[in-house]
VMD Tcl script that draws the C-alpha trace (Angstrom):
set ca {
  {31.97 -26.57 -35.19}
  {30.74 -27.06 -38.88}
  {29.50 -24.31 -41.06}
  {25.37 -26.30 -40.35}
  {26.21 -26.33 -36.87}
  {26.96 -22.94 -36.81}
  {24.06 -21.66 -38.32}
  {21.41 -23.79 -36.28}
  {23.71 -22.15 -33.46}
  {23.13 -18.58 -34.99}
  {19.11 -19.36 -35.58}
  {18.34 -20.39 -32.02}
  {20.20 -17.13 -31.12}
  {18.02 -15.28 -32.58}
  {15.16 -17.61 -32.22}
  {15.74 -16.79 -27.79}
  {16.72 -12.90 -28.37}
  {13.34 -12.60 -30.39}
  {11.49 -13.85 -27.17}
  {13.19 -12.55 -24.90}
  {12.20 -9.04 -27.01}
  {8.59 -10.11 -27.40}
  {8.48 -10.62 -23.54}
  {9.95 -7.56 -22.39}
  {7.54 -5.52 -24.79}
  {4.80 -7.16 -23.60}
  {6.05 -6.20 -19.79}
  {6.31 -2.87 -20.66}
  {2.74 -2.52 -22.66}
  {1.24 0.22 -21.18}
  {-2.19 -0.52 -19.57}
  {-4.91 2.13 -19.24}
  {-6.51 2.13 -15.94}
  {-9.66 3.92 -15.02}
  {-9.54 5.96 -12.04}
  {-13.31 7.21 -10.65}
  {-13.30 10.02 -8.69}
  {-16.40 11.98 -6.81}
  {-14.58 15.53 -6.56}
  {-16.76 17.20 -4.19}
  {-14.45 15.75 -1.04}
  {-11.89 18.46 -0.78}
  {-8.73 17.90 0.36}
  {-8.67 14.57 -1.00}
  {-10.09 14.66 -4.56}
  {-11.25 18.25 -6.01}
  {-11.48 20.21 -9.19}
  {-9.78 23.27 -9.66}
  {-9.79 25.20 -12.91}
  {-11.62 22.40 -14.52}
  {-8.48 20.04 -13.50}
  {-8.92 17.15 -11.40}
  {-6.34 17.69 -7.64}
  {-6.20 16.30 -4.33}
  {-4.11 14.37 -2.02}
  {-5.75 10.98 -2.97}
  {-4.30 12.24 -7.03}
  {-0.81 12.95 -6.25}
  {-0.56 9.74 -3.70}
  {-1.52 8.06 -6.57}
  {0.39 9.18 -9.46}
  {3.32 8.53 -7.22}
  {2.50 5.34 -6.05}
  {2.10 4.08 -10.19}
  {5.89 5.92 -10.61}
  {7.86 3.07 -12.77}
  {4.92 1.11 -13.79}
  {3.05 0.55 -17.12}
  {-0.13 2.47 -16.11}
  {-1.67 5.32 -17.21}
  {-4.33 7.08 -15.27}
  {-7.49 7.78 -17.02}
  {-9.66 9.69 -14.60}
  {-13.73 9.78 -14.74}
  {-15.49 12.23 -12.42}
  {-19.01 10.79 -11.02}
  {-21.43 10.09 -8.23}
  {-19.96 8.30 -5.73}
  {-22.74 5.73 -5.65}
  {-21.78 5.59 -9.46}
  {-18.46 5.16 -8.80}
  {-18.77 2.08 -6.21}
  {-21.11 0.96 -8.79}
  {-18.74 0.93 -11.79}
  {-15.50 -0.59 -10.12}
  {-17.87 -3.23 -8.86}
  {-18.62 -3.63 -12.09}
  {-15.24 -4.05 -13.69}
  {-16.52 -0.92 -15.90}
  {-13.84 1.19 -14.18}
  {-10.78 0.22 -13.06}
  {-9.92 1.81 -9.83}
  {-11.30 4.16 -7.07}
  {-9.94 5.75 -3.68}
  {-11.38 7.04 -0.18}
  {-12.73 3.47 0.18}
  {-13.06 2.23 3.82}
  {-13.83 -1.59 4.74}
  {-17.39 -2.79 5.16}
  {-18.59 -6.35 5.03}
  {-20.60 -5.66 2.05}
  {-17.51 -4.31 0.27}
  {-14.78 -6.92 0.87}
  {-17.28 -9.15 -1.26}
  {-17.25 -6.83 -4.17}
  {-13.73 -4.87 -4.06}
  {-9.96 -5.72 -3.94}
  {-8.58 -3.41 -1.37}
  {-4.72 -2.45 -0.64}
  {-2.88 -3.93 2.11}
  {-2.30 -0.90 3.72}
  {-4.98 2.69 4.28}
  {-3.25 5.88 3.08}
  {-4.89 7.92 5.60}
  {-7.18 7.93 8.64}
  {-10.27 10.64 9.35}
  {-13.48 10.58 11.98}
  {-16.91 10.73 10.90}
  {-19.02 12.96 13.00}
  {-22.43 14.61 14.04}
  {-22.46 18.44 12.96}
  {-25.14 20.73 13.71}
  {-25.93 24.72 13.90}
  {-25.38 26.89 16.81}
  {-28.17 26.42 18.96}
  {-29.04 23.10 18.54}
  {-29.43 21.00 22.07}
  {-28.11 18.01 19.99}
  {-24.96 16.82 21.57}
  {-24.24 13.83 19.67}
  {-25.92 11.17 17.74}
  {-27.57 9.54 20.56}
  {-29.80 13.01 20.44}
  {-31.14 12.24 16.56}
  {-32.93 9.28 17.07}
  {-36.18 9.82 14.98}
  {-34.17 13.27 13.59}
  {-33.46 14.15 9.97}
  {-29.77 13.58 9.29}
  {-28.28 14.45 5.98}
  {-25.82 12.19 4.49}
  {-24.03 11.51 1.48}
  {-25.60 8.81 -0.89}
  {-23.89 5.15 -0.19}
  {-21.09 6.39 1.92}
  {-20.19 3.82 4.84}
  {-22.02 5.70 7.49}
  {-25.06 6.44 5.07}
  {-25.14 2.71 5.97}
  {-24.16 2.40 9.26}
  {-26.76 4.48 10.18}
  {-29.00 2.63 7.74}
  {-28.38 -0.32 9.49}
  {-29.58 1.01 13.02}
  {-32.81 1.82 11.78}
  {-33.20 5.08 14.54}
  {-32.92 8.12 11.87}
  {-34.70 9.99 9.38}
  {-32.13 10.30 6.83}
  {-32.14 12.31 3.93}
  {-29.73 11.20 0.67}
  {-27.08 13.60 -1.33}
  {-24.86 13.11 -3.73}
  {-22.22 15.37 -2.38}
  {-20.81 16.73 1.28}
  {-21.51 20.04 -0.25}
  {-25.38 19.68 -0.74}
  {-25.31 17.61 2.43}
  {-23.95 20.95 4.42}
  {-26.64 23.20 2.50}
  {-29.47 21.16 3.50}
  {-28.07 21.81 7.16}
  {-27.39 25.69 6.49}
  {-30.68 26.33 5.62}
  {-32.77 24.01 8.37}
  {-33.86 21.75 6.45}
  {-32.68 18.58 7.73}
  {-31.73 18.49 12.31}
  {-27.75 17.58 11.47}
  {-25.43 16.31 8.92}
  {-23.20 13.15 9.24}
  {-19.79 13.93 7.41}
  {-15.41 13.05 7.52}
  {-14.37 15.91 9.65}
  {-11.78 16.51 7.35}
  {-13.89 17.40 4.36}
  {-16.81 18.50 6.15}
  {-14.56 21.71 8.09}
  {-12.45 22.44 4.92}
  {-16.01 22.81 3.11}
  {-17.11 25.13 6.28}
  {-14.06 27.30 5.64}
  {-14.38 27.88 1.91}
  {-18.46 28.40 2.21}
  {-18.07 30.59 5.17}
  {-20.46 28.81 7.16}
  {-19.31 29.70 10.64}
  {-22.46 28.86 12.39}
  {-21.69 24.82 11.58}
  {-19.81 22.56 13.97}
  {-18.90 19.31 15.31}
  {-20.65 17.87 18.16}
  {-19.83 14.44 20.08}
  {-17.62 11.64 19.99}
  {-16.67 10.10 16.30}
  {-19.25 7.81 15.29}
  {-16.54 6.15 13.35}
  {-13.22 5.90 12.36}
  {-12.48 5.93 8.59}
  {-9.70 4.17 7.21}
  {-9.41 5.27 3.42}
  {-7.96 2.87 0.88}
  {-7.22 2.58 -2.47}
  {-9.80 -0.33 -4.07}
  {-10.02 -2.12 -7.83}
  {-12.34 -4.77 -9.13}
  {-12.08 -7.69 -7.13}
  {-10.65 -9.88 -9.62}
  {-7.92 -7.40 -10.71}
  {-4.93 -8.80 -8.47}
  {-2.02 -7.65 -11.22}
  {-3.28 -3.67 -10.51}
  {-3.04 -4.23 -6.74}
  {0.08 -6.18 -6.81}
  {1.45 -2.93 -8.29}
  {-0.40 -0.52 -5.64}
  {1.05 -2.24 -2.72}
  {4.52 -2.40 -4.24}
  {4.18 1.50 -4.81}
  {2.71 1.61 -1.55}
  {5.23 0.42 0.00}
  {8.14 2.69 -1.73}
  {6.21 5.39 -1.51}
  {5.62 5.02 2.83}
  {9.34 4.02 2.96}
  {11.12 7.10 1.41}
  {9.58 9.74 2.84}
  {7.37 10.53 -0.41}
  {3.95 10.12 1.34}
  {4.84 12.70 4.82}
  {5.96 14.76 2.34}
  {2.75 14.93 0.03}
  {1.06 14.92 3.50}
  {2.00 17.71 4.45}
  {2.33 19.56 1.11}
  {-1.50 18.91 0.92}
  {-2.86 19.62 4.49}
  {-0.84 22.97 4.80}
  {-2.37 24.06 1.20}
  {-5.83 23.22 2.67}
  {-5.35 23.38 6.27}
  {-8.22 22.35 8.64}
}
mol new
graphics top color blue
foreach p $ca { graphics top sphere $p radius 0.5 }
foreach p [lrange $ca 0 end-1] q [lrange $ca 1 end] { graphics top cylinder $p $q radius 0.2 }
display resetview
């Protein structure tokens, strides 16, 4: 090999290792992802000392384990929230369940990371039995949540809008609205802490909620790495363990 040879040799050497750098820095850029959270749905996503928790969180944060992203969280509405990831303002959002209107504006995971029942509550006394009894009724319901249009779409209810579960359950403590419409997992952790014994659950589930984690719709390369962690996470026992770490913490 002559000395020239050499050297071209030597250059293109360089020339590959040099891409080769550039590519794997570029694969390992870290990407800021903006997670919106509504943190008044206890014991998924809640604050606590000012510090954003839940079971949706730490899913999460192991789920993104190995990859470039970093979590930015943003607490909201939840109506704001849908309305930002729709958007592409914010990146990312959980507790989503599938509704025709959504698939259109949302990427969702292949798989839910948990299941919960929506039901009917009312206060002792009330004759209502289930939601077949509230037809013409108030009903309180959180703002944009899949049964605030479910039962939207029936067209049989009075239904009076909140923000949050909590103000939802108020409205229903104090008589001013005939029942509330909640997850059955939020709505009798929320009982528990307020101490509002005289609430319960009446009826068959008016739905089953299957809660995913959602991005923009045209963000494939963030869901490509939520199913992968999904997947990982399901298959070595990191999930039952979380599970059951977070349900025992806030049992209900």
């Amino acid at each position: 090999m002559t000395k020239k040879t050499n050297t071209l040799y030597l250059i293109f050497i360089l020339m590959v290792s040099l891409v080769a750098i550039i590519m794997v820095s570029r694969g390992m850029q870290k990407r800021e992802v903006v997670f919106v959270v509504e943190p008044g749905f206890p014991p998924f996503i809640y604050m606590e000392n000012e510090e954003i928790k839940g079971f949706d969180l730490a899913v999460l944060e192991e789920i993104l384990k190995g990859s470039n992203v970093v979590l930015k969280k943003k607490v909201m509405s939840w109506d704001q929230a849908l309305k930002e990831v729709a958007s592409g303002a914010a990146d990312l959002i959980s507790g989503l369940d599938k509704t025709d209107e959504r698939l259109e504006l949302y990427l969702y995971a292949d798989l839910p990371y948990v299941k919960d029942e929506t039901k009917v509550f009312v206060k002792k006394g009330s004759l209502v039995s289930g939601i077949d009894d509230l037809q013409g009724k108030r009903i309180a319901v959180q703002r944009s949540s899949s049964y605030h249009k479910l039962l939207e779409a029936q067209q049989k209810y009075q239904l009076v809008l909140y923000d949050l579960d909590i103000e939802v359950l108020r409205a229903l403590d104090k008589g001013t609205v005939d029942a509330a419409v909640g997850q059955i997992s939020v709505v009798l952790y929320l009982i528990k802490r307020l101490q509002m014994q005289d609430i319960r659950p009446v009826g068959e589930p008016i739905m089953i909620n299957k809660m995913y984690f959602a991005v923009n719709k045209n963000d494939k390369k963030l869901m490509e790495i939520i199913n992968q962690g999904m997947q990982r996470v399901f298959a070595d026992g990191t999930y039952d363990r979380l599970y059951d770490e977070s349900f025992e913490k806030h049992p209900i």
